[in-house]
C-alpha positions in Angstrom: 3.0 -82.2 -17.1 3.3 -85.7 -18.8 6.6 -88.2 -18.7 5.0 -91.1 -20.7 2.0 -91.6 -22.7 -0.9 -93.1 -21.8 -1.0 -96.9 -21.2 -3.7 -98.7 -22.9 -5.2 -101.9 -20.8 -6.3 -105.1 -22.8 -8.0 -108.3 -21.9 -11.1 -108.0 -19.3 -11.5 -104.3 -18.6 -9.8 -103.1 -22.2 -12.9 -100.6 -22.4 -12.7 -98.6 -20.0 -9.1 -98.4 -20.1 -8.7 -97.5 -23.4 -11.9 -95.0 -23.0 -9.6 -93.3 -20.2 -6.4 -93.9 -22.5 -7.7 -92.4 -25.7 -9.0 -89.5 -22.8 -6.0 -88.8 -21.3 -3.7 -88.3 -24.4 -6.8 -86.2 -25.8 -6.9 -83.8 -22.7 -3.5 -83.3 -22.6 -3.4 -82.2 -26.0 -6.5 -80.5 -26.2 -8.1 -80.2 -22.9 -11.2 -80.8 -22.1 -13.6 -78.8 -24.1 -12.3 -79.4 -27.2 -12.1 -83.6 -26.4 -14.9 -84.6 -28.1 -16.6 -88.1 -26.9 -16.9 -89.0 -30.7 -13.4 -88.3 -31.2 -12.1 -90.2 -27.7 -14.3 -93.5 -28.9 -12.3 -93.2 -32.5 -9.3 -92.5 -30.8 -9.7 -95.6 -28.0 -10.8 -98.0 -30.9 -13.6 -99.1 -27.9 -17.1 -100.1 -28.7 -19.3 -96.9 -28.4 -21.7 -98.5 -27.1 -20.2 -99.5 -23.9 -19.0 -95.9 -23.5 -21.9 -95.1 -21.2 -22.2 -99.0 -19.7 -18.5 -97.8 -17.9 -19.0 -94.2 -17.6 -22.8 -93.5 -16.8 -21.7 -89.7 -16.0 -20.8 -89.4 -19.6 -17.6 -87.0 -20.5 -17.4 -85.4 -17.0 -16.9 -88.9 -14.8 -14.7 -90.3 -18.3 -12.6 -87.2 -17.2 -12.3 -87.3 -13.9 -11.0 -91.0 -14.4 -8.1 -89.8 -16.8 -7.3 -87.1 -14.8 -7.3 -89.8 -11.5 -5.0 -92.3 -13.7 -2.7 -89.1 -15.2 -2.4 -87.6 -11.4 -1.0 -91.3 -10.2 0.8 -92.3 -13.4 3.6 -88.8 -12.9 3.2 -88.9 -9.2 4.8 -92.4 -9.3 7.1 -91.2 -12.0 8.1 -88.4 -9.8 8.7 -90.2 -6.7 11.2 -92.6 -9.3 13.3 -90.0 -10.4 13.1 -87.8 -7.0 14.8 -91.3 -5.6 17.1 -91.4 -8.3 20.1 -89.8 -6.7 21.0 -88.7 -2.7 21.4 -84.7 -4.1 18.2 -83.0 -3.7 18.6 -79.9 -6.1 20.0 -82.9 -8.8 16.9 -85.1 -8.1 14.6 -81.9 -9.0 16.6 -81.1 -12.1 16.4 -84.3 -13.0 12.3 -84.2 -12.5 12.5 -81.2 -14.9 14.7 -82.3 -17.2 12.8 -85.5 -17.8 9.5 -83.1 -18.4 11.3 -81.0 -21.0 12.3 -84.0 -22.3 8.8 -85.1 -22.8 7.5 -82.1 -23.7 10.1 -81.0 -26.6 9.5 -85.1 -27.7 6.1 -84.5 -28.2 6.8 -81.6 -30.6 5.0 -79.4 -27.7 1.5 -80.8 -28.3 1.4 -82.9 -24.7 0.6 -80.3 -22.1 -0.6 -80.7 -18.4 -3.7 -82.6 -18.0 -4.3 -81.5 -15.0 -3.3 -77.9 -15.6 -5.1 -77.6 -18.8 -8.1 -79.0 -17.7 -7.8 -76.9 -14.0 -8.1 -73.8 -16.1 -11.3 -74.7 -18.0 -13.3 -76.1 -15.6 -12.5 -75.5 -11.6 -15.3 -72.5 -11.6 -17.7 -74.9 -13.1 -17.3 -78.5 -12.1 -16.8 -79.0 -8.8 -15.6 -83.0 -9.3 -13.5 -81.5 -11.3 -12.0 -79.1 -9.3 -11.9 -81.1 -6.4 -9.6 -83.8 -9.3 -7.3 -81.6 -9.9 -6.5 -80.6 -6.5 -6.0 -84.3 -5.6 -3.7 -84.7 -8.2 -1.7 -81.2 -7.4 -1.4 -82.2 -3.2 -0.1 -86.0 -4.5 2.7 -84.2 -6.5 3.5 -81.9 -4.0 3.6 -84.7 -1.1 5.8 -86.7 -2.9 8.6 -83.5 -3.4 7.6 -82.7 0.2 8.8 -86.4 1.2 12.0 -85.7 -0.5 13.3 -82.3 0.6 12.1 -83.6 4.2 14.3 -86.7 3.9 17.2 -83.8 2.8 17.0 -82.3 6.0 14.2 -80.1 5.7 12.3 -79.5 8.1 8.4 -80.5 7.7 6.8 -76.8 7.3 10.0 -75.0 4.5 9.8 -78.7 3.3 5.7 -77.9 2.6 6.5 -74.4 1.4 9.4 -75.6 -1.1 7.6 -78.2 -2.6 4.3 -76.2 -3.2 7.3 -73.1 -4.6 8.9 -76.4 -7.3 5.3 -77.1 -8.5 4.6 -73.8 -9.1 7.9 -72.7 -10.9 7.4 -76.5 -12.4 3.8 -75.7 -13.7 4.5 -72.3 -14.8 7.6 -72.7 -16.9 5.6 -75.7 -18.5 2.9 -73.0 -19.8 5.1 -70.6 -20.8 7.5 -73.6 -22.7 4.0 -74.9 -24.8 3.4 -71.3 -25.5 6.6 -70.2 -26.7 7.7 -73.8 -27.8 11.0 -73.7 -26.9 12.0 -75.9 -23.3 14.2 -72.5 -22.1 11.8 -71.8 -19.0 12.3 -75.0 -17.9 15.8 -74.8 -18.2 15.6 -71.5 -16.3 13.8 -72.7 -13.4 15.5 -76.1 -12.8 18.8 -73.5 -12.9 17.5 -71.7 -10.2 16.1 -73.7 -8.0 19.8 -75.8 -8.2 21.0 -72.2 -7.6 23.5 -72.9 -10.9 23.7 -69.9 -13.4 20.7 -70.3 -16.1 22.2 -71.3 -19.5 22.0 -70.9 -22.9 19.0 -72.6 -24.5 
């Protein structure tokens, strides 16, 4: 689930950050066993050398830091367009329809970092694991916040949010899969409770 690309840092610090730059455009295009660490120093233009100097834990801890900066890069983007307009259900279509958005521009190839990398790894790293959860409970708090400030109240407000994600998350899958944004479209219909259209 990605909105913008990944920002690369220069001046004091540019390193690391583009290390977790080059990491999180690789992972959500690839994932994480196929993101090499030759490939993320090309791609980052960094020093190899200092690859290790910032990231002792080698691609694991480099991953966990992209995932970190991914998680808190959409959540803030979420909690933006969720506060975009007083109508719940056109806030979330919103949310969704700036996803497809992204998706579609990226001719499909940007996936879910978190999701992607969730799949491969949560039954065999636990800092990973425990990453992507992070991430997942941020996004749902913040669409919790939002239905709750609808008129919600706190425990449907819990259970909605964790239902959007899902659909969210799902329809994301099948969209890279089949290439076409029409599963978005479909859920962001039905959780407005509009009539699906046409893709």
């Amino acid at each position: 689930m990605e909105m913008a690309s990944g920002e690369r840092v220069t001046g004091r610090g540019a390193s690391k950050g583009a290390f977790v730059g080059a990491t999180q455009e690789l992972l959500r295009q690839r994932g994480y066993a196929a993101s090499g660490l030759g490939e993320i120093v090309a791609r980052s233009g960094a020093p190899k050398g200092s690859l290790y100097f910032h990231f002792p834990g080698g691609k694991q801890e480099l991953a966990v830091a992209a995932m970190e900066r991914s998680a808190a890069q959409l959540r803030d983007a979420m909690a933006a367009i969720l506060d975009s307009c007083d109508d719940v259900d056109e806030a979330i279509g919103r949310l969704i329809g700036a996803l497809a958005a992204g998706l579609e521009g990226s001719g499909f190839a940007d996936g879910c970092p978190i999701a992607t990398v969730t799949l491969e790894t949560a039954s065999e790293s636990e800092p990973m694991r425990a990453t992507a959860q992070a991430a997942f409970e941020s996004w749902i708090e913040v669409l919790e916040q939002r239905l709750t400030r609808a008129g919600l109240e706190p425990v449907l407000a819990g259970q909605r949010a964790l239902f959007v994600l899902a659909a969210i998350e799902g329809a994301l899958i099948l969209a890279r899969a089949r290439r076409d944004v029409a599963p978005l479209r479909a859920v962001s219909a039905q959780l407005s409770g509009a009539q699906a259209v046409s893709p």
